[in-house]
N, C-alpha and C positions, 0 to 999 in steps of 0.2 A: 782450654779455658771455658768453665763452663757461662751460660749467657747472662745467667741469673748476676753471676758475682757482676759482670759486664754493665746490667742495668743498673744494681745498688751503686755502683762507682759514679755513676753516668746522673744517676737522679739525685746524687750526694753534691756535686760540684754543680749541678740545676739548682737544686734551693739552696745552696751555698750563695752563688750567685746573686740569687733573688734576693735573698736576703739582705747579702752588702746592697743592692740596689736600693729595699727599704728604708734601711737602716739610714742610707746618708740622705733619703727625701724627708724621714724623720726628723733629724739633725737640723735639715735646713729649713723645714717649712716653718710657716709661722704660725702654724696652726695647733696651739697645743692646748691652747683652751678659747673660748670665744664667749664673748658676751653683746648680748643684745637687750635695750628697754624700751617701754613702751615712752618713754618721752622723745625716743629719737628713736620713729619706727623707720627712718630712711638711713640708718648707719647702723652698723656693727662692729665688734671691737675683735680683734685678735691678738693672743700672745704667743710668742715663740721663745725660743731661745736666742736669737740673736737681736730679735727688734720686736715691735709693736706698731700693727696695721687699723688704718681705719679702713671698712671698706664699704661705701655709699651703696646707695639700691642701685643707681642710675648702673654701675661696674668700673667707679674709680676708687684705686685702691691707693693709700696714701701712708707709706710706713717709716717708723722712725728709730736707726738702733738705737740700742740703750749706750747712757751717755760713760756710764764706769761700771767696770767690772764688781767692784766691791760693793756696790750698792746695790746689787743687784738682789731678789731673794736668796735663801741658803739652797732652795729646793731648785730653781732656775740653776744654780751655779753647779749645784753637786751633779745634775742633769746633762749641762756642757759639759763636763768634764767625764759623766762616764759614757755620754753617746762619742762622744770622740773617739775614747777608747776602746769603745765596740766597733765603730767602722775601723777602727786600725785594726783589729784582730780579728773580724772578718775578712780585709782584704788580706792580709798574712796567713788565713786558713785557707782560702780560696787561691793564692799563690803555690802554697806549699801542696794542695789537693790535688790542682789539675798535671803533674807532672808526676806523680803518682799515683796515678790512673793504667791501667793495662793499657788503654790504646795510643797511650802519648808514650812518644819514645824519643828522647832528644839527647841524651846523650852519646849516641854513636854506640852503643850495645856495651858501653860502660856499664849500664847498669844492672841493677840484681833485684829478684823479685824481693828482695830484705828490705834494699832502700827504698825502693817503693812503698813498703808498708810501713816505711819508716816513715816515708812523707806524708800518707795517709792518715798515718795516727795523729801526726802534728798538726794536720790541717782540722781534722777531727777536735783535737783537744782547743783548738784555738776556737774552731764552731764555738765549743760549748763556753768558752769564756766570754764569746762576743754575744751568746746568747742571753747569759745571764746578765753580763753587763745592760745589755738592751733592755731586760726585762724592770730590771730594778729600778732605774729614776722613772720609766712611763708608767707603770704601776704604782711608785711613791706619789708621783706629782696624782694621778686618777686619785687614790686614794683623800692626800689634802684637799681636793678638789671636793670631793663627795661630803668631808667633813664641815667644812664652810658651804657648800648649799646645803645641808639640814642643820646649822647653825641656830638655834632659837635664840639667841644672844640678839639674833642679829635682827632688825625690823622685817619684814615682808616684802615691805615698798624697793627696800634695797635690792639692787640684779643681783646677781651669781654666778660667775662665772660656770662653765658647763665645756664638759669634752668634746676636744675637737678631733678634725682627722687625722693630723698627726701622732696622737693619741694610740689610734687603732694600726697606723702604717709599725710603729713600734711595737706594739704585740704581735705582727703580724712578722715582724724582722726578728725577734726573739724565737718565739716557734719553729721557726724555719729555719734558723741556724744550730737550732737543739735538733730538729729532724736529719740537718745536713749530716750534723758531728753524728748521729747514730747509724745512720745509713753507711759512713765513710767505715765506721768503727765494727760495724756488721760485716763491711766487706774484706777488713783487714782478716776477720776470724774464718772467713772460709780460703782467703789466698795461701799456699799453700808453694813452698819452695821448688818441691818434689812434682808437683801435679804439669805447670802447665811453662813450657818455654817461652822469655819474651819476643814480642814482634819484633820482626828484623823490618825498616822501613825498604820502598821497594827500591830506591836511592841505593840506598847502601848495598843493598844486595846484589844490583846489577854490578857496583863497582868493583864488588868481591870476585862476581863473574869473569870480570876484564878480565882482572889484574890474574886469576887463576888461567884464561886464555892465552895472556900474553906468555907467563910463565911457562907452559906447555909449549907454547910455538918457538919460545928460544931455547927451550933443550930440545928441541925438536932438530932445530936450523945448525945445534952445535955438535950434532951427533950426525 
């Protein structure tokens, strides 16, 4: 096995990882856009996707979820709905990745370097769906966001809501799961049926040793 395929596997199921890690501080945090004014320079306002915080200078934070789902914005709702479904298809890509990896071997030498790359690809194509999922409502919602603060409709005196770090943890869980899926999807193209035997765990091996021991000493004892 050469080391290279080793690492891409190894740094595929790392920002795989990472990524579900972002993705679901994304999801949860309240932090998706923030506003502050100068009439109340001792509080700040945040919006998330599941509530809305106030947060005082002093460092008391006071949040409220939202009271119905249908009331909600269209852009808040379509955002719950596809960060959702990007933590779920990152952790299904990161499930299906780490067991098709060369150094994991869990099936008792059931397995074939085929299904391996089987589960690689899955976990790969799943990266890329939780990818783009991730990518499209924080980039939508950035977007409306940028539209209404240069809004000339709109007074000056008026705040504007402005990006928060939730914002940036989502582009940052998008990226990383599109790097994951290619790295995994790179590593599929150099694995090779022919080239390299899977690892025998050293568990199993010894027990192969027994049972070959034992076998030998009773036709041994019966002869």
């Amino acid at each position: 096995m050469e080391p290279g395929v080793c690492v891409l596997e190894l740094l595929g199921v790392f920002f795989s990882l990472s990524a579900c890690f972002c993705s679901l501080l994304t999801t949860v945090t309240a932090q998706w856009l923030t506003l502050s004014t100068d009439l109340l320079p001792t509080e700040s306002f945040e919006l998330g996707l599941w509530e809305t915080c106030v947060v005082q200078e002093v460092g008391v934070t006071q949040c409220r979820p939202y009271d119905s789902l249908l009331g909600l914005p269209p852009d808040i709702r379509l955002a719950r709905v596809l960060m959702c479904t990007a933590v779920a298809a990152g952790v299904a890509g990161l499930t299906c990745a780490v067991p098709g990896i060369y150094l994991v071997n869990g099936c008792k030498r059931t397995e074939t370097l085929e299904a391996k790359r089987t589960l690689k690809m899955l976990g790969a194509i799943l990266c890329f769906v939780a990818g783009v999922l991730g990518l499209v409502p924080v980039s939508y919602v950035a977007h409306l966001t940028v539209l209404r603060f240069f809004d000339e409709s709109v007074p000056s005196v008026v705040p504007r809501w402005e990006f928060g770090n939730a914002l940036f943890f989502g582009w940052t869980a998008g990226c990383l799961h599109l790097l994951a899926g290619f790295l995994l999807i790179t590593s599929c193209i150099y694995l090779q049926d022919d080239q390299w035997p899977l690892l025998q765990s050293i568990a199993l091996y010894r027990a192969h040793v027994m049972r070959s021991e034992r076998s030998s000493h009773r036709r041994t004892e019966y002869v």
